[in-house]
C-alpha positions as CSV (number, residue, x, y, z in Angstrom):
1,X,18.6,16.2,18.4
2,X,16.9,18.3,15.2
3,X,13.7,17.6,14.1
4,X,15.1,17.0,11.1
5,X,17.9,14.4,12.2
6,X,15.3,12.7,14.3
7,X,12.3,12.8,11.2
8,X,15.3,10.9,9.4
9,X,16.9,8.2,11.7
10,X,13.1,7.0,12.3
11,X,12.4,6.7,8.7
12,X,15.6,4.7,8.6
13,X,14.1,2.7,11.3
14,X,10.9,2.0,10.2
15,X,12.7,0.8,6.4
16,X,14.7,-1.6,8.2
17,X,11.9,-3.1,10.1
18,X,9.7,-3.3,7.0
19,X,12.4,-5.1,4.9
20,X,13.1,-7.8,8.1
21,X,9.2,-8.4,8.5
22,X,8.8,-9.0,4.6
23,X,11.8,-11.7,5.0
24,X,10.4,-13.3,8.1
25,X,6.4,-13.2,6.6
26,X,7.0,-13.6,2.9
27,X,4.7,-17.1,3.0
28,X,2.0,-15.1,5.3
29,X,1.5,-13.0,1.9
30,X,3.3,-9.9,4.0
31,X,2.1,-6.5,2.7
32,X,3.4,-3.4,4.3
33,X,3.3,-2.4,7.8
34,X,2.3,1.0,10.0
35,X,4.2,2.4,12.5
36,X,2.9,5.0,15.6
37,X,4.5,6.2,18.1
38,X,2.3,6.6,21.0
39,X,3.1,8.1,24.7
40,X,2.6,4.0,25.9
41,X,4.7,2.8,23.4
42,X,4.5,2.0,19.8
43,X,1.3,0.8,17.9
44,X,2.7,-1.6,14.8
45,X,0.1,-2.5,12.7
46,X,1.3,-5.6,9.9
47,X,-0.8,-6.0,6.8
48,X,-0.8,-10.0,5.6
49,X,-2.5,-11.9,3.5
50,X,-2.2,-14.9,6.4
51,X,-2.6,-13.4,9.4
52,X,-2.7,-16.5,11.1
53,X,0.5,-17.5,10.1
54,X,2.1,-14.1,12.0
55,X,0.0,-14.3,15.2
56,X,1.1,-18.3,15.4
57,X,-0.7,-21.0,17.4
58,X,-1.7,-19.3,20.8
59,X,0.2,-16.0,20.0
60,X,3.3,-17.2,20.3
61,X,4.7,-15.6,17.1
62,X,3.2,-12.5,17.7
63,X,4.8,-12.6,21.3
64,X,8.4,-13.6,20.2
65,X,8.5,-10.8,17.2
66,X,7.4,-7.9,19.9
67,X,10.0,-9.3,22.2
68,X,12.8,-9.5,18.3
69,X,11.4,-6.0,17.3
70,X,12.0,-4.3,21.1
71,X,15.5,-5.6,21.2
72,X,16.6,-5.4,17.7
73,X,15.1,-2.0,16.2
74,X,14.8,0.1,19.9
75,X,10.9,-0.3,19.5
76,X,9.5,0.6,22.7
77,X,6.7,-1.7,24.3
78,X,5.7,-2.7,20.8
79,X,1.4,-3.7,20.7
80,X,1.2,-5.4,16.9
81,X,-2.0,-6.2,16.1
82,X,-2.5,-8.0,12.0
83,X,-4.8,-6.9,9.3
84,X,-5.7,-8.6,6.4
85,X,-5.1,-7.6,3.2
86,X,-8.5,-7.1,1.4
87,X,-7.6,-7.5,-2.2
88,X,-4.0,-8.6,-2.6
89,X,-4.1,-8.1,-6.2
90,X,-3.4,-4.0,-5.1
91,X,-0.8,-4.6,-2.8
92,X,2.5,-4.3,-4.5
93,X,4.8,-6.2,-2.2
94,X,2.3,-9.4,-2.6
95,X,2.7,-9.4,-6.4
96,X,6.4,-8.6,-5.9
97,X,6.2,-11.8,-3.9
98,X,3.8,-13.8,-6.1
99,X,6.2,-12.7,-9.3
100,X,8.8,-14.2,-7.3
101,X,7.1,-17.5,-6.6
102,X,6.5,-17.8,-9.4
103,X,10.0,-17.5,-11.2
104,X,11.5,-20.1,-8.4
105,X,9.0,-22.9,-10.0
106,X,10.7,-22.4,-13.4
107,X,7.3,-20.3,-14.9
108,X,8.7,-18.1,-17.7
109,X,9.0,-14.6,-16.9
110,X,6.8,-13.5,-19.4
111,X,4.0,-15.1,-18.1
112,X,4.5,-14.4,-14.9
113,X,4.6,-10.8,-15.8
114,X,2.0,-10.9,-17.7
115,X,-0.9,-13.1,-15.4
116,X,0.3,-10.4,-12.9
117,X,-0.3,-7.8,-14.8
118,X,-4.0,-8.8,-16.0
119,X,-4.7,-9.7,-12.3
120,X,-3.1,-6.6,-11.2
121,X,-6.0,-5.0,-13.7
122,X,-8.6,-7.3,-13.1
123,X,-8.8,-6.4,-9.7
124,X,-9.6,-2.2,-10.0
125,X,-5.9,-0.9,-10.7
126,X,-6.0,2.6,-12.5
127,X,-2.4,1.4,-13.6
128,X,0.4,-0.6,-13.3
129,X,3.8,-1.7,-14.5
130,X,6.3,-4.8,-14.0
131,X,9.7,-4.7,-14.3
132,X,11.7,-7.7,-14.5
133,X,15.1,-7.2,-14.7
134,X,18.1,-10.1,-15.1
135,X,19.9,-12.5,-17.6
136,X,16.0,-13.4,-19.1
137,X,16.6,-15.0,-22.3
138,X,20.7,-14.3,-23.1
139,X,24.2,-14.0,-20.9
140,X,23.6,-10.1,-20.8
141,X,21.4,-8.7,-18.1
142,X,18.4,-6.7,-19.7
143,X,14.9,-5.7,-18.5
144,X,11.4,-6.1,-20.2
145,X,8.6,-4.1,-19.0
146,X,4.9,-5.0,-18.6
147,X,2.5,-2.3,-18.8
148,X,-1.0,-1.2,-18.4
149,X,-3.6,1.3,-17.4
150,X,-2.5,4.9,-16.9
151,X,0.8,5.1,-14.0
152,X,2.3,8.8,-13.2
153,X,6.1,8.6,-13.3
154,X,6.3,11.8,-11.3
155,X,4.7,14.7,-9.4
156,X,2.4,14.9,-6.6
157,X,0.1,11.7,-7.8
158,X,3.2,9.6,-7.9
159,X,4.7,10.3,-4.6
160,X,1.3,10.0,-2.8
161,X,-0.5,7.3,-4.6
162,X,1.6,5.0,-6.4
163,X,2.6,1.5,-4.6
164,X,5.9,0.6,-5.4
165,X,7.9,-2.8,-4.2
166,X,11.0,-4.3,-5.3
167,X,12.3,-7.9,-4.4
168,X,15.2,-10.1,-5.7
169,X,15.5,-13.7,-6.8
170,X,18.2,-16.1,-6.8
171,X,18.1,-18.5,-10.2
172,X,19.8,-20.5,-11.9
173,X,21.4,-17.8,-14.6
174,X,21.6,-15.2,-11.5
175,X,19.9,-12.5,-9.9
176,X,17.0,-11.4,-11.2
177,X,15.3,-8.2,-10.0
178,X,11.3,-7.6,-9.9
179,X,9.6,-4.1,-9.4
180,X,6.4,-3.6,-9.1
181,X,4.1,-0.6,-9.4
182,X,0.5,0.2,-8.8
183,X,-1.8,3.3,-9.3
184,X,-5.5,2.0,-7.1
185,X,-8.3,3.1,-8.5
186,X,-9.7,5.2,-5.7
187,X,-7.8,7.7,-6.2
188,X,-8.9,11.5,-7.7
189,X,-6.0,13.0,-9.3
190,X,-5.8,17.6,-9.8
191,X,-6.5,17.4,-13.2
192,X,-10.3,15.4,-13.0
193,X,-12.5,17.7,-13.6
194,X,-16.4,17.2,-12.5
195,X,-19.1,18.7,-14.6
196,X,-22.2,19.6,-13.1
197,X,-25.8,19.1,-15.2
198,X,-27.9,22.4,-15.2
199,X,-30.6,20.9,-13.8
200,X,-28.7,20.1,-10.4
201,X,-27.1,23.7,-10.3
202,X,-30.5,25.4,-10.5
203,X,-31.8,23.3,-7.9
204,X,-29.0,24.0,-6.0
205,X,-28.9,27.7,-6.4
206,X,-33.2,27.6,-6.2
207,X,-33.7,30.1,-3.1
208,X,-35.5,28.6,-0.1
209,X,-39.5,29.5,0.3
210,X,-40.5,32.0,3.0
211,X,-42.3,29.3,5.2
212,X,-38.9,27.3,5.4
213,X,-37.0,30.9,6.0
214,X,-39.4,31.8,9.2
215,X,-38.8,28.1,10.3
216,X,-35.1,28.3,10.2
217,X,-35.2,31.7,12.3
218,X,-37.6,30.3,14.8
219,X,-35.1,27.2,15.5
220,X,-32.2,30.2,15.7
221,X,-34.4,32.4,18.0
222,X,-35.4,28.8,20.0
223,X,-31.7,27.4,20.4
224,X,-30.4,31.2,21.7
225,X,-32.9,30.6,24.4
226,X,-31.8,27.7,25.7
């Protein structure tokens, strides 16, 4: 098998056991999850806001979804360990979720979009967006966008930064749709530029004194020594 072929059918892999883990762990405020292969077996690391409620009383749920994920996705000798999602307000997949919530209990979409969005904020984002799409306020499906912050649509900060996640939801009018996307904070994008005071580039380019030149030859001449 190609590199190429092989590079593919694993990423293939690894989408169908993130969509089946954010079914299963939807309540457990699931978040994304990693995937190593290793020459043991494969390290799967599941990011939660609950992670009590995926490790189960005694382990037992951790147990029985190694055993699911070994027979269902090929995962050899899967070792899942949970992490806890630090601020959930930057994880795309829990708004996704929250948004979702949200529009089940009959809260209007705008609001829901928007408390997202300022908690989205709130919590450090550089930028985000909401997309709800569906029959919101008329028989014809349409989508209203909630917006914020600064978000690149495209290029290198885009693909490696931005934290997208889409989910459904069955209502009463239909389907509706609900995208999320998130630009953290701690990011440095390759057009920042960082400007230097004088005073720290003359101290930087100050030349050292003679006494700490010898010194620094001594330690040289000592460490060949040895």
């Amino acid at each position: 098998m190609s590199s190429t072929k092989h590079f593919i059918e694993d990423s293939i892999k690894k989408t169908k056991v993130d969509e089946f883990l954010w079914k299963e762990f939807e309540r457990a405020g699931y978040g994304g999850v990693e995937i190593t292969k290793t020459p043991l077996g494969t390290n799967i690391v599941i990011y939660a806001m609950r992670p009590g409620m995926i490790i189960g009383r005694g382990g037992t749920t951790i147990k029985n979804l190694a055993k699911v994920l070994e027979e269902k996705f090929s995962l050899l000798n899967p070792q899942i360990s949970v992490a806890e999602i630090e601020v959930p307000e930057l994880n795309a997949r829990v708004m996704a979720s929250r948004i979702a919530s949200a529009l089940r209990r009959n809260i209007h979409f705008r609001r829901a979009g928007f408390w997202a969005l300022s908690r989205i904020m709130e919590a450090g984002a550089m930028g985000a967006e909401i997309v709800i799409s569906g029959k919101l306020r008329t028989e014809r499906s349409r989508s209203e966008k909630f917006r914020d912050g600064y978000l690149p649509k495209s290029g290198d900060p885009a693909m490696k930064y931005v934290q997208t996640a889409v989910t459904h939801v069955q209502l009463k009018p239909g389907v509706f749709g609900i995208k999320v996307s998130i630009m953290p904070s701690n990011v440095k994008l390759p057009d920042e530029i960082e400007f230097i005071e004088k005073e720290e580039l003359e101290e930087a380019s100050k030349p050292e004194s003679l006494e700490e030149e010898v010194e620094k030859e001594e330690e040289v001449i000592a460490d060949s020594e040895n």
